[in-house]
N, C-alpha and C positions, 0 to 999 in steps of 0.2 A: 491853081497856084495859091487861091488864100486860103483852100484847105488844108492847103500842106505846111502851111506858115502858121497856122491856128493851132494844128495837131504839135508840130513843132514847139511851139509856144507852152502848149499845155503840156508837153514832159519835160521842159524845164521850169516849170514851176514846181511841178511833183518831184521833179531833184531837186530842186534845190529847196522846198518846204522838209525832203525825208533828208538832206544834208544839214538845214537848221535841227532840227530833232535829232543828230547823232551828235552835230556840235554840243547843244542843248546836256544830254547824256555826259557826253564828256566833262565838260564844266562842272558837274552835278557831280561828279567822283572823284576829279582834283579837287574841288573843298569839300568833299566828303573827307578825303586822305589829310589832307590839309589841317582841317579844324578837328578830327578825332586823336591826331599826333599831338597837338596843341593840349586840349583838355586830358588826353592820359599825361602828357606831361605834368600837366600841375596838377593832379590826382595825384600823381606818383611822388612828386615834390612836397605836396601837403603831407601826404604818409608818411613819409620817409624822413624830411626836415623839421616838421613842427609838429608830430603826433610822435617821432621817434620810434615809427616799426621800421622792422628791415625789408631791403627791398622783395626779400622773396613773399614777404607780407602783402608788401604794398602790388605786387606784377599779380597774386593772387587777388585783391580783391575785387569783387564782380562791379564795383564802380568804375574800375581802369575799362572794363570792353563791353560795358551796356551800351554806352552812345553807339561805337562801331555793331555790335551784335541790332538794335533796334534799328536804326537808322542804313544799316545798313538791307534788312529787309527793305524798306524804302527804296535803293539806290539797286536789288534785285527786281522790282518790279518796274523800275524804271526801264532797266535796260529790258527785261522783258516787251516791254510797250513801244522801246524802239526796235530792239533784233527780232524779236517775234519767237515764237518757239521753235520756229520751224529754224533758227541758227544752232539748232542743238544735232538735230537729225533732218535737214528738211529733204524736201523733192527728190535736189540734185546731190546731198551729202554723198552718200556711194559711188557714185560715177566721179564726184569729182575728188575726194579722196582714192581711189584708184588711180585717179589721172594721176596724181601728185604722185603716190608711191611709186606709181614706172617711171616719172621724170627721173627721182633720184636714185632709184635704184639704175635709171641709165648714164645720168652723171658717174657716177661712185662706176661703174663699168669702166666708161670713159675714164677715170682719173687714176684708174688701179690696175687697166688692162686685164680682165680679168679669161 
């Protein structure tokens, strides 16, 4: 019985340590999104209101999307470190995309009578 309590114990720790790291992830891309809209902003507002280019000056220059283009390499290796690569094609990618495509193609059956 306390093995079963201990093994128990020990996969909710491993959820909930891999549920702080996805939290963790997400916080880390809402003020990524956050703070790069902020700083293009007043990139674009400096350009445009007190240097006097126009905005297609100001959307062109490589100051508006360095923080997002740098920082955001950052914010890919992150989620790398949390989804792992195998989110891209892992194990079960095939089988369960499959699954998913006869679900809806038997919805869409169902709803169209076909």
């Amino acid at each position: 019985m306390e093995d079963r309590e201990t093994i128990e114990g020990i996969k909710y720790l491993r959820a909930k340590k891999r549920v702080e790291k996805i939290k963790g992830f997400y916080v880390h891309f809402a003020v990524y999104v956050a703070v790069n809209i902020l700083i293009s902003a007043i990139i674009i507002y400096g350009l445009t209101y007190e240097d006097g280019d126009s905005y297609g000056d100001a959307f062109s220059n490589f100051g508006v999307y360095s923080t997002w283009v740098f920082w955001g390499i950052g914010v890919f290796f992150h989620w790398l470190g949390v989804f792992g690569f195998n989110s891209f094609f892992g194990k079960n990618w095939e089988e369960n995309k499959l699954k998913e495509i006869m679900k809806k193609e038997e919805q869409n059956h169902r709803n169209y009578g076909s």
